[in-house]
C-alpha positions in Angstrom: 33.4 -6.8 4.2 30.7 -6.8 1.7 27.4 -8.9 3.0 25.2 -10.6 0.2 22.3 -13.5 1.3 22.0 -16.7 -0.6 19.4 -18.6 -1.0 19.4 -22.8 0.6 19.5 -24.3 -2.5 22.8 -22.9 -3.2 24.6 -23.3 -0.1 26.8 -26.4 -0.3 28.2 -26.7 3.4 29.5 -30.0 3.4 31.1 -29.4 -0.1 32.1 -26.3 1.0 31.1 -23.9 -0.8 28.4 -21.3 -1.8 26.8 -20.0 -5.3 25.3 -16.4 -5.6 23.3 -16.0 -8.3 20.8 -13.0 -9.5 21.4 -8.9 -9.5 24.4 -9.8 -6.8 26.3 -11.4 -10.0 26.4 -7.8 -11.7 27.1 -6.2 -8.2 29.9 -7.9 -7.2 31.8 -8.0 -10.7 30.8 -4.7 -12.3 29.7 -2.3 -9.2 32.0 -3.3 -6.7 34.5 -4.5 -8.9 35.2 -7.5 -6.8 38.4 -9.9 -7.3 38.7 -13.6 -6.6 40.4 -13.9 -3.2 38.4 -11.1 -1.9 36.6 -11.9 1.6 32.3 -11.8 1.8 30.2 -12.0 4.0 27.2 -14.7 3.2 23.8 -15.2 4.6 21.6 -17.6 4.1 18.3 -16.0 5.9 18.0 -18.3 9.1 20.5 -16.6 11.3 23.6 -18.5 10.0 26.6 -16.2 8.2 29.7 -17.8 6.4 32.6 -16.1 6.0 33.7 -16.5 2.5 36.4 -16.0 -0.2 35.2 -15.8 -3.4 36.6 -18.4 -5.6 35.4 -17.8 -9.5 33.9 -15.4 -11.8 31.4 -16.1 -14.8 28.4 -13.8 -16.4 25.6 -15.2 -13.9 27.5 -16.9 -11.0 29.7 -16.2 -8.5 31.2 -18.9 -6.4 32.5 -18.6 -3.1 34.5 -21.1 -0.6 33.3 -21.5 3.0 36.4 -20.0 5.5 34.3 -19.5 8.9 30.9 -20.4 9.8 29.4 -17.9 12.5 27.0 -19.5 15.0 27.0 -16.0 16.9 24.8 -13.7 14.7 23.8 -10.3 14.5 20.2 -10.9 15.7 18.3 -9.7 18.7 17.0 -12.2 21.3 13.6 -11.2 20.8 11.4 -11.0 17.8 9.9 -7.5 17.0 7.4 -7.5 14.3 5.8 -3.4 13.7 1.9 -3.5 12.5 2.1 0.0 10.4 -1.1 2.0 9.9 -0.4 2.6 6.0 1.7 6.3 6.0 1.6 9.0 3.5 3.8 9.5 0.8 7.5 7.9 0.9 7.2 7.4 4.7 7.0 3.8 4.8 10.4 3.5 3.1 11.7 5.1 5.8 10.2 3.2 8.5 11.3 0.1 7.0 14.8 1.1 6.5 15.8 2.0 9.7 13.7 -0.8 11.8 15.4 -3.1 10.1 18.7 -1.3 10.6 17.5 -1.7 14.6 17.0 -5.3 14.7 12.9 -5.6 13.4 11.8 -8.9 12.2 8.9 -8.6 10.1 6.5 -5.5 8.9 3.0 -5.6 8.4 1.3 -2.6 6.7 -1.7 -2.4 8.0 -5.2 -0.1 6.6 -6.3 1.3 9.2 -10.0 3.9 9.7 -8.0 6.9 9.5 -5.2 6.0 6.6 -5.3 8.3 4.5 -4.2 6.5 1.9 -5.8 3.5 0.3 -4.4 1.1 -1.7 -6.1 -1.3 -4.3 -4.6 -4.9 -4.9 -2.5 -3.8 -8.0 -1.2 -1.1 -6.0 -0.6 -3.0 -2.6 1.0 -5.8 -3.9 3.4 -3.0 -6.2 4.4 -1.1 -2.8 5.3 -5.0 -0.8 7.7 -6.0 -3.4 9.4 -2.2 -3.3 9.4 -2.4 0.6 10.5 -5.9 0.8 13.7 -5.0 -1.8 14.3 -1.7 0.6 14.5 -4.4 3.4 16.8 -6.8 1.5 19.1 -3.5 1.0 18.7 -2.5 4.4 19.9 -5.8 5.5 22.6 -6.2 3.7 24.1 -2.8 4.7 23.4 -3.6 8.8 24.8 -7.0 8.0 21.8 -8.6 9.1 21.6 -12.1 9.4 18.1 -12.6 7.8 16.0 -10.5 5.6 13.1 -8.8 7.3 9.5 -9.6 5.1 7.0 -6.9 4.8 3.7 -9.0 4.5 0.2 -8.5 2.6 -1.6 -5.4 3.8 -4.2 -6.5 6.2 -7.5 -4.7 7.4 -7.1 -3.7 11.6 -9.1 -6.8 12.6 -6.7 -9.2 10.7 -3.9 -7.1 12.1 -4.9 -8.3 15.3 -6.0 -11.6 14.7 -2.3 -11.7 13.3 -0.6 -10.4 16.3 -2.5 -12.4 18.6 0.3 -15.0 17.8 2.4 -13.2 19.8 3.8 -12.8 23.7 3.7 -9.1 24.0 1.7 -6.5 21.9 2.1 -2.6 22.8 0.3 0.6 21.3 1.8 3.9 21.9 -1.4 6.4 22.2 -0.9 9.7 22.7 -3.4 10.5 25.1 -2.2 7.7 27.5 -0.1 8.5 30.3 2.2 7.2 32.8 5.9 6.5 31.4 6.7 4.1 34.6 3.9 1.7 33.0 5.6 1.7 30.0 9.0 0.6 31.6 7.0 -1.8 33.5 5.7 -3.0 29.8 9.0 -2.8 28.3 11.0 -4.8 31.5 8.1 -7.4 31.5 9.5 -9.1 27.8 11.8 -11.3 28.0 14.9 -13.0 25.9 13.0 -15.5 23.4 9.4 -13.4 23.3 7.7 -12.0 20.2 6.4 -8.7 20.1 4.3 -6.9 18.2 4.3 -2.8 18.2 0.9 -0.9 16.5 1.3 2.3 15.4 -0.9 4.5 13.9 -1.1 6.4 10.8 -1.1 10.1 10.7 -5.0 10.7 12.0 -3.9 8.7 14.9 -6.2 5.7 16.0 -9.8 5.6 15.7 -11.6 4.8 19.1 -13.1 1.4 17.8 -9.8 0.4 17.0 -8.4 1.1 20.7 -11.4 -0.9 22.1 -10.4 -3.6 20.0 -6.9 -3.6 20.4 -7.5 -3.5 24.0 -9.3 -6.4 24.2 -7.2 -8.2 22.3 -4.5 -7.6 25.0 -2.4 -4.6 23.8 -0.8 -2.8 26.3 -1.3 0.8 25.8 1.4 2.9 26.8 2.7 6.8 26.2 6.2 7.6 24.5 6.3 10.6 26.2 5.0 14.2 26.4 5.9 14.8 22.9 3.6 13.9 20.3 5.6 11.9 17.8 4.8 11.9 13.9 3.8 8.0 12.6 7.0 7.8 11.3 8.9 8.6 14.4 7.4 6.5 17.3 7.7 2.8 16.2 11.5 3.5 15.6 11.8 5.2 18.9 10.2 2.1 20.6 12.4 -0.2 18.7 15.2 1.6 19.4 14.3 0.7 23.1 13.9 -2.5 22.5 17.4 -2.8 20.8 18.8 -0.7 23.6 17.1 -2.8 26.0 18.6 -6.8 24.4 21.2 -5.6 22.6 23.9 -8.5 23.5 
């Protein structure tokens, strides 16, 4: 079953019926080649899903009647939000694309001492609206039941500032040791808590940025003897996680 979102102004529950507007008009007619009758999945972006039949055809809308709503979604009990240090090349695409194929709920880039690469505002806010349409696509193809957002970039101390909103904040560091504290870590969250994962960029973390993020109350924990690349260890931990409250 195809999955497309729609936006709240045009769901129509008690009338029964949804519009889908925008580049999913062209999709579903011309790509897809899809035929009235044919069943879709709908989300609206707050953890509700319709299932749908679509019920008309025109140049820039497609309507579809409500069959089923689904109160059972395909979210995790727990929020998961990754603060990024800001990745060479492509690599961020990637992160995004498979943490939000694991469950993630939000992304913030983050510019840490040793990024290597620096972004000015032009350029920053260029790369969120190509990460947050690689998250719309990601979500649709996990069937998702919201889209994950990929926020502003924010400097470490605002990262932090930011996080401190949460329940539970953990930073894999390669020299740390001990994996039975990080199980401890990981079987202390609990159904209904937000957490917040830092990971560093490529030159790792720089040691004023531990000291902070230790005071600010992250957990420090190792992933292992391996040293994993910056693209690697937040979607290991995730995939923890998601092992972990998968339902």
């Amino acid at each position: 079953m195809y999955h497309f979102f729609a936006e709240h102004e045009n769901t129509f529950e008690e009338e029964g019926y949804i519009n889908i507007v925008g580049g999913d008009v062209n999709h579903i007619k011309n790509v897809l080649r899809l035929k009235i009758g044919d069943e879709v999945l709908i989300s609206t972006g707050d953890n509700i899903d319709y299932s749908c039949l679509i019920d008309s055809l025109s140049d820039d809308l497609v309507r579809v009647s409500i069959k089923e709503k689904k109160e059972k979604t395909n979210e995790l009990p727990i929020e998961v939000y990754l603060f990024q240090g800001l990745p060479k090349q492509d690599k961020m695409e990637l992160i995004i694309q498979k943490c939000v194929e694991l469950g993630m709920k939000g992304f913030y880039p983050v510019a840490m001492k040793r990024c290597i690469v620096k972004l000015d505002k032009k350029k920053a806010d260029n790369k969120i609206k190509r990460w947050n349409d690689i998250s719309l696509s990601a979500a649709k193809q996990s069937k998702r039941s919201i889209i994950p957002e990929v926020y502003n970039v924010l400097d470490f101390k605002d990262a932090l500032k930011e996080a401190g909103k949460l329940d539970k904040l953990i930073l894999p560091y390669e020299c740390a040791d001990g994996m039975t504290h990080t199980k401890d870590v990981v079987n202390s969250i609990k159904p209904g808590d937000k957490v917040g994962i830092f990971i560093g960029p490529e030159g790792g973390f720089d040691r004023d940025e531990l000291d902070m993020a230790m005071e600010a109350g992250c957990e420090i924990v190792t992933l292992g003897k391996r040293i994993l690349r910056t693209e690697t260890a937040g979607l290991m931990l995730m995939s923890v996680l998601m092992y972990n409250f998968e339902e």
